[in-house]
DOKOL-300612 format. One record per residue: y, x, z of N, C-alpha, C in turn. Coordinates in pm, whole numbers, padded with zeros to 5 digits, always signed. Layout:
N
YXZYXZYXZ/...
***
This chain:
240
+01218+01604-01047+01115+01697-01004+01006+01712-01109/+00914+01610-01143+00845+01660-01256+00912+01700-01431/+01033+01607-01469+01071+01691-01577+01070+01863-01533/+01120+01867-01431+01172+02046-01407+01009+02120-01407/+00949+02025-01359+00782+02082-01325+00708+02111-01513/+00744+02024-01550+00667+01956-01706+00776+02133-01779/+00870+02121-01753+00974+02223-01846+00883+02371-01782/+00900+02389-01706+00839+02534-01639+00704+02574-01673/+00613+02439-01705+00485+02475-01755+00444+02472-01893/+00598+02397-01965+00518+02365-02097+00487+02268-02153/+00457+02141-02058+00405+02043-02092+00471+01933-02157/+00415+01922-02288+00536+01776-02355+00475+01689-02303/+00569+01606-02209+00485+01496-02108+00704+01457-02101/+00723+01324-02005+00843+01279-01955+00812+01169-01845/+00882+01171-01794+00869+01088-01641+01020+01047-01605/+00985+00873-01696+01097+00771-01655+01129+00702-01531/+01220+00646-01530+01226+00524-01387+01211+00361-01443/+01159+00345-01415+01149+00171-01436+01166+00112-01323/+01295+00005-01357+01310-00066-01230+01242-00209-01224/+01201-00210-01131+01094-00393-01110+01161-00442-01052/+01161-00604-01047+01228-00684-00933+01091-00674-00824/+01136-00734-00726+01045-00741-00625+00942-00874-00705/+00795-00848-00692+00725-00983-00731+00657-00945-00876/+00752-00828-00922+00729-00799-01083+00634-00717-01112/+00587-00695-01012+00430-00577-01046+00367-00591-01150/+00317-00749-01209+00242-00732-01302+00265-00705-01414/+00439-00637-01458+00465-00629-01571+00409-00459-01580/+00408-00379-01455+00381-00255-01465+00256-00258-01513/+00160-00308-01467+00008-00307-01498-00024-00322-01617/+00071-00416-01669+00027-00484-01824+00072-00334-01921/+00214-00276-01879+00237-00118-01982+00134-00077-01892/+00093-00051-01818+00013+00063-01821-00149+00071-01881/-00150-00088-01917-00339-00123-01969-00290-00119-02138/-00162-00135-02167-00121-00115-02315-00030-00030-02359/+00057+00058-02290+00130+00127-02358+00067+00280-02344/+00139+00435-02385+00073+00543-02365+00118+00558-02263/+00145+00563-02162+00205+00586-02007+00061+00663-01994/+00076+00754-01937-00040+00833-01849-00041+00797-01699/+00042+00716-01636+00062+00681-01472+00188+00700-01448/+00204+00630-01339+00314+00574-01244+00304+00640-01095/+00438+00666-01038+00465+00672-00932+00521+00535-00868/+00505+00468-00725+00551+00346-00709+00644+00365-00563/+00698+00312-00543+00811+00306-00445+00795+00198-00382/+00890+00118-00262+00913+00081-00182+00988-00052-00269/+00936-00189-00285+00845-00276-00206+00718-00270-00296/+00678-00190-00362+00569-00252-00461+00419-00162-00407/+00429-00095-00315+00286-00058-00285+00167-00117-00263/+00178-00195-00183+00063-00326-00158+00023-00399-00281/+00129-00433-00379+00141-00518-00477-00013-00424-00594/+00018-00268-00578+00020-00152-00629-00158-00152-00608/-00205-00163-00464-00301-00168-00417-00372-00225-00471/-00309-00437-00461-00424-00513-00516-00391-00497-00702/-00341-00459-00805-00364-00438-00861-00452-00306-00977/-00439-00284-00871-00559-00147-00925-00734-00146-00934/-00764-00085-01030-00963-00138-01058-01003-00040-00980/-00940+00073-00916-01010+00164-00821-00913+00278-00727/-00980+00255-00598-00891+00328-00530-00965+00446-00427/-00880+00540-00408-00913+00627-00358-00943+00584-00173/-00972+00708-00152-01024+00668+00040-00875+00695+00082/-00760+00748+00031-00625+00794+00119-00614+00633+00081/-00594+00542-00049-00501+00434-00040-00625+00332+00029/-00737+00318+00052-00809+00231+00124-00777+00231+00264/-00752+00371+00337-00747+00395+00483-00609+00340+00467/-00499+00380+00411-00330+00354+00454-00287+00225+00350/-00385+00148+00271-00353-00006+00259-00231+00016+00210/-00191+00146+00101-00096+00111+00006-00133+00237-00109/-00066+00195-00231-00094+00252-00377+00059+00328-00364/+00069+00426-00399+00188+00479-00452+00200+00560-00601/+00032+00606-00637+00042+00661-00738-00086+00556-00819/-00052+00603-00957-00147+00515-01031-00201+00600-01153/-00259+00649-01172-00413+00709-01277-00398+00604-01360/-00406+00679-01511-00465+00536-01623-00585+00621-01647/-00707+00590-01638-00842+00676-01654-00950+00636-01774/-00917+00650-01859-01027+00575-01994-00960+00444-01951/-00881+00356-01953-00842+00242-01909-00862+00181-01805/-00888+00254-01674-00921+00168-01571-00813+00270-01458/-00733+00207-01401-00591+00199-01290-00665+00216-01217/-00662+00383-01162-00699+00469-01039-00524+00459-00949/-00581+00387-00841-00479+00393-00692-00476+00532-00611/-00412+00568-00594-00405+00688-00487-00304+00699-00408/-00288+00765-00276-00185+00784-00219-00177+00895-00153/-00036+00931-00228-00005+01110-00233+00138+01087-00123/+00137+00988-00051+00235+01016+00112+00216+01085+00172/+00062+01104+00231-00084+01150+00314-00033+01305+00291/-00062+01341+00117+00027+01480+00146+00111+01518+00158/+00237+01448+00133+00372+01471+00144+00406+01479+00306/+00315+01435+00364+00371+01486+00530+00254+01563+00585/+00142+01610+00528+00094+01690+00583+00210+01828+00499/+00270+01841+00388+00325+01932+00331+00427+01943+00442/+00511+01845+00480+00618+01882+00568+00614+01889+00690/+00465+01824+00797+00450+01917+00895+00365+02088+00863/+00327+02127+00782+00314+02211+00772+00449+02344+00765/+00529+02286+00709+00682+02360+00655+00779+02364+00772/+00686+02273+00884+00766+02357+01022+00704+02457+01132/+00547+02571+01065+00541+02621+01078+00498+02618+01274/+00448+02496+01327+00416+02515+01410+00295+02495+01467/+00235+02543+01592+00052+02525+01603+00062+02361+01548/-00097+02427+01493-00193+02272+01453-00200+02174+01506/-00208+02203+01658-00301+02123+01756-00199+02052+01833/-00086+02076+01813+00053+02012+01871+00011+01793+01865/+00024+01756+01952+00009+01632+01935+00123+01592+01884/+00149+01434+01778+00224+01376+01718+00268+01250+01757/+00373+01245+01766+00476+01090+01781+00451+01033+01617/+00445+00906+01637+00482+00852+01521+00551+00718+01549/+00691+00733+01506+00749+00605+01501+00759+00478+01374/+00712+00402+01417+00679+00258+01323+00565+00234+01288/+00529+00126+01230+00386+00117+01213+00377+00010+00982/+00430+00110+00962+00446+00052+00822+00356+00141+00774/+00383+00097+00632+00293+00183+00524+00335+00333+00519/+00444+00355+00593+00508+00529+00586+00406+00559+00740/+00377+00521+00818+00340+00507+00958+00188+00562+00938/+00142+00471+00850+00004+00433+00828-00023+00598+00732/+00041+00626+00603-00025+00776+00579+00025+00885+00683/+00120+00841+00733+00163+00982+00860+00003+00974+00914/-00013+00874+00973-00149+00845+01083-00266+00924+00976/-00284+00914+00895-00423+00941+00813-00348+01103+00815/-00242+01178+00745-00241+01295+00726-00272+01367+00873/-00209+01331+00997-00275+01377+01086-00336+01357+01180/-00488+01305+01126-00540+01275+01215-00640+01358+01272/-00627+01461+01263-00687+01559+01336-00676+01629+01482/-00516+01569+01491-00429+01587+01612-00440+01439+01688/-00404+01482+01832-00342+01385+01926-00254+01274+01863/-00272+01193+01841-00171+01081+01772-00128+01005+01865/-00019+00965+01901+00079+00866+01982+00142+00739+01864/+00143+00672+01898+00247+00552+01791+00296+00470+01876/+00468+00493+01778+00566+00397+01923+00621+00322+01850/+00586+00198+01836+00615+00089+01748+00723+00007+01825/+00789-00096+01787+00878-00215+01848+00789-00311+01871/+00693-00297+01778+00554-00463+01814+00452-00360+01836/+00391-00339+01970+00263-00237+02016+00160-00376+01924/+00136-00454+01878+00057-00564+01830+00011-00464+01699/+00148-00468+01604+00152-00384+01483+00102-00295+01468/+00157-00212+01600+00076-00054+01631-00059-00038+01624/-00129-00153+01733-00286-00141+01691-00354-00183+01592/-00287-00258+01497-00308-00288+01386-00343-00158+01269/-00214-00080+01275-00204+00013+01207-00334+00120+01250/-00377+00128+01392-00479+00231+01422-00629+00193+01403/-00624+00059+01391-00771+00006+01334-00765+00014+01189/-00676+00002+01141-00701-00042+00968-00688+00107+00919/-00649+00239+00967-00642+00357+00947-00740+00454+00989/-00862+00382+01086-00973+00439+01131-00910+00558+01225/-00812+00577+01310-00797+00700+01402-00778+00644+01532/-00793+00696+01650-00792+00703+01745-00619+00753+01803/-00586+00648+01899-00447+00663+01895-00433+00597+02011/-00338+00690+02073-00260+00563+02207-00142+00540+02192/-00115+00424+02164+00020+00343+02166+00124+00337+02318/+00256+00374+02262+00339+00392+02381+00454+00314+02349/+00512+00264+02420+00627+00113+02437+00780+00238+02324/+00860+00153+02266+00950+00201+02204+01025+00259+02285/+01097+00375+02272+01195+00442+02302+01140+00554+02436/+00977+00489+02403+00953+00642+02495+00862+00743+02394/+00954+00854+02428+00864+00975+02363+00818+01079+02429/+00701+01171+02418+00663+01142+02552+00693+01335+02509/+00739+01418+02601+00778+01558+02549+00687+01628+02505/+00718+01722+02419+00586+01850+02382+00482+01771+02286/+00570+01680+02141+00523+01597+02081+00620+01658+01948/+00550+01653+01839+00601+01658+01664+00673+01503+01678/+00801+01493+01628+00821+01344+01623+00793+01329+01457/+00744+01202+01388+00745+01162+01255+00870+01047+01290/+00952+01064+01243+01009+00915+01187+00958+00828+01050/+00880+00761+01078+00791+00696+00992+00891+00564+00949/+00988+00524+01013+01074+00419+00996+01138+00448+00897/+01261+00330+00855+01366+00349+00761+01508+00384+00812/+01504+00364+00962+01601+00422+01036+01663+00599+01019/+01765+00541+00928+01871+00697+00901+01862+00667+00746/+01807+00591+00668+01885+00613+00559+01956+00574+00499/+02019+00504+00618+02151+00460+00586+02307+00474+00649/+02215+00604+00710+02305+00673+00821+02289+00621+00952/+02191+00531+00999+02191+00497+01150+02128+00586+01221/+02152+00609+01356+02073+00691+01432+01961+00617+01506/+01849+00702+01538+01760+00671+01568+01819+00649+01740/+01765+00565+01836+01805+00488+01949+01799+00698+02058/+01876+00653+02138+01880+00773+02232+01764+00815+02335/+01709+00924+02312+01562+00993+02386+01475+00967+02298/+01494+00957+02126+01423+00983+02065+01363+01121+02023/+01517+01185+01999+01502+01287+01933+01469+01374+02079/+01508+01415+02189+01536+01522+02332+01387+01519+02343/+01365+01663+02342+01184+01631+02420+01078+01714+02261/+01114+01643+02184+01085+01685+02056+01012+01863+02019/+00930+01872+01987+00909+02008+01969+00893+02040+01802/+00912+01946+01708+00944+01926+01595+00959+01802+01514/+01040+01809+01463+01073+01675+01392+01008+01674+01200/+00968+01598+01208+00958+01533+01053+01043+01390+00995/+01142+01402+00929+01173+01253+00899+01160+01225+00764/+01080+01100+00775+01011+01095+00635+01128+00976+00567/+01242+00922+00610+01381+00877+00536+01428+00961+00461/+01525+00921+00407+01603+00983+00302+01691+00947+00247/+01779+00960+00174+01861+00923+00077+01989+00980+00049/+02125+00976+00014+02245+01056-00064+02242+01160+00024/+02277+01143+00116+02317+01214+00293+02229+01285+00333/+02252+01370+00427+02171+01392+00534+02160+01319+00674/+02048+01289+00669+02037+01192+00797+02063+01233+00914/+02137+01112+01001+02151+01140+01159+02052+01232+01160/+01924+01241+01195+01814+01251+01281+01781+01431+01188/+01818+01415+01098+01786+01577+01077+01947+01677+01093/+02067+01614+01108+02140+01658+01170+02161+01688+01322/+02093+01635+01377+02091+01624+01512+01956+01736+01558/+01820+01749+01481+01771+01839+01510+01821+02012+01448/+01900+01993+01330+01921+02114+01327+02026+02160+01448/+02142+02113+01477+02246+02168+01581+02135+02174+01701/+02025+02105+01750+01961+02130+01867+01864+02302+01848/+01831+02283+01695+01774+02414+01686+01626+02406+01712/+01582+02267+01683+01438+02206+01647+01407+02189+01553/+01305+02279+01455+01249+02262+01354+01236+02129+01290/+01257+02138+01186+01244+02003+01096+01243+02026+00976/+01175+01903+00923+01134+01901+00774+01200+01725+00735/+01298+01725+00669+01413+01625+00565+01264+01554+00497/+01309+01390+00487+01233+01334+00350+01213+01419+00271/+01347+01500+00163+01318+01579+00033+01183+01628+00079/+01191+01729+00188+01071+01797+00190+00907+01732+00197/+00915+01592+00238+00823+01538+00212+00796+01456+00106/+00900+01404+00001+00893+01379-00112+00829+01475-00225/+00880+01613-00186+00843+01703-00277+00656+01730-00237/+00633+01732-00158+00472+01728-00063+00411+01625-00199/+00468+01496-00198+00402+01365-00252+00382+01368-00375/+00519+01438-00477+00534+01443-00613+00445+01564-00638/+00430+01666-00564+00280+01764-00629+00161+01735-00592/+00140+01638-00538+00028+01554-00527-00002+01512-00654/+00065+01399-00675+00070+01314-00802+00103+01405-00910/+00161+01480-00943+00154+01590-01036+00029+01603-01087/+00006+01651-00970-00174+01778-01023-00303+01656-01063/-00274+01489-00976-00357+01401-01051-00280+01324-01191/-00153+01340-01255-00110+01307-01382-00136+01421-01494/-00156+01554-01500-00207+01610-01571-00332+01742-01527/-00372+01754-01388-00459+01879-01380-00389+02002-01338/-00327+02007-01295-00261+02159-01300-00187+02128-01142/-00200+02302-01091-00106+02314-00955+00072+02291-01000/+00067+02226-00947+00255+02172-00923+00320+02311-00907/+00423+02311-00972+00520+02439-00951+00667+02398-00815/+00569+02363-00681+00654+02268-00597+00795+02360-00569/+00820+02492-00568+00961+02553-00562+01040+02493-00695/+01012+02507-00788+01098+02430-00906+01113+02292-00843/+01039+02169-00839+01010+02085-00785+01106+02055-00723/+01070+02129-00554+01176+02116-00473+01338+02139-00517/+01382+02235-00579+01513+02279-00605+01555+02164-00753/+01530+02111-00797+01518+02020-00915+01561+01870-00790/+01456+01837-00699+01537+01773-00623+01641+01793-00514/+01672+01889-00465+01769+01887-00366+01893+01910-00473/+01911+01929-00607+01989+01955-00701+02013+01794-00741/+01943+01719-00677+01987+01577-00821+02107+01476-00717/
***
């Protein structure tokens, strides 16, 4: 997505993958306080890690208690977290009223920016540990009522905030029925149960890609300044 973004605009810039072991964070920090890296995107397990290593963080990664993107700024590691937009991008891309209240299933760091992107709406969170759940609604500053797993309550946006489906499992039964739009913020080779199952029902939905692509023009426009060319973007990833 950003080579295709960097090619369309011009920009001699490149955007590698570096793989970390779990634990290995501090080797990222050290290239990024010495090598020319302009910033990092971070993935899944190193966000937290991401957090406490950073000299400054934004109010998205303070409220949702994880780093995903990283700023090198005159030398000082700006934290940010561009999840927050990646699912306000993909409830937006299902095109339905604002004011629709939201399901959110799980209470992780995917849970936690769902909760901050909309918190303008009715928020529900249906965790497996309701403990977790209120955890997640104090440390995210929103107002939320927690509801026991496997109930969803109808005339609700569902988020799948979990990791459930990307590995092809389905989400437990009377998740999806009831639904007045789905977001699933999983992903991976496939298409997931859970966005197969809303398209044959004929309930709007928005795929991880679509909220990946939300996240990467986030972080885009804070790695060099400029609006993201998110149609290249997008088609650059549903192509890889």
């Amino acid at each position: 997505m950003h080579e295709a973004a960097y090619r369309a605009l011009g920009i001699d810039a490149s955007y590698v993958h570096i793989q970390v072991a779990s634990g290995g964070f501090p080797t990222v920090t050290a290239m990024l306080r010495t090598s020319d890296l302009d910033g990092v995107n971070v993935t899944m397990p190193h966000k937290a890690a991401a957090f406490e290593a950073v000299d400054a963080r934004s109010d998205l990664a303070h409220r949702t208690g994880a780093v995903n993107t990283i700023v090198v700024d005159r030398g000082r590691l700006v934290g940010d977290n561009t999840d927050v937009a990646g699912v306000r991008h993909a409830i937006d891309s299902l095109n339905l009223d604002d004011d629709l209240p939201v399901t959110i299933l799980g209470s992780g760091g995917a849970a936690s920016a769902a909760a901050v992107a909309l918190d303008d709406r009715r928020i529900l969170i249906c965790a497996r540990d309701p403990d977790a759940a209120g955890v997640l609604a104090r440390r995210t500053a929103i107002a939320a009522d927690i509801v026991p797993w496997g109930y969803i309550p109808p005339g609700t946006i569902l988020v799948n905030a979990t990791p459930i489906g990307m590995k092809g499992e389905n989400l437990p039964s009377g998740f999806i029925e009831g639904a007045v739009g789905i977001v699933d913020m999983a992903y991976g080779p496939s298409v997931t149960p859970t966005v197969t199952a809303a398209s044959h029902a004929g309930t709007p939905f928005a795929d991880g890609i679509t909220m990946l692509v939300g996240q990467a023009a986030a972080a885009f426009r804070l790695f060099v300044g400029l609006e993201a060319p998110m149609d290249i973007m997008e088609t650059a990833a549903r192509s890889a």
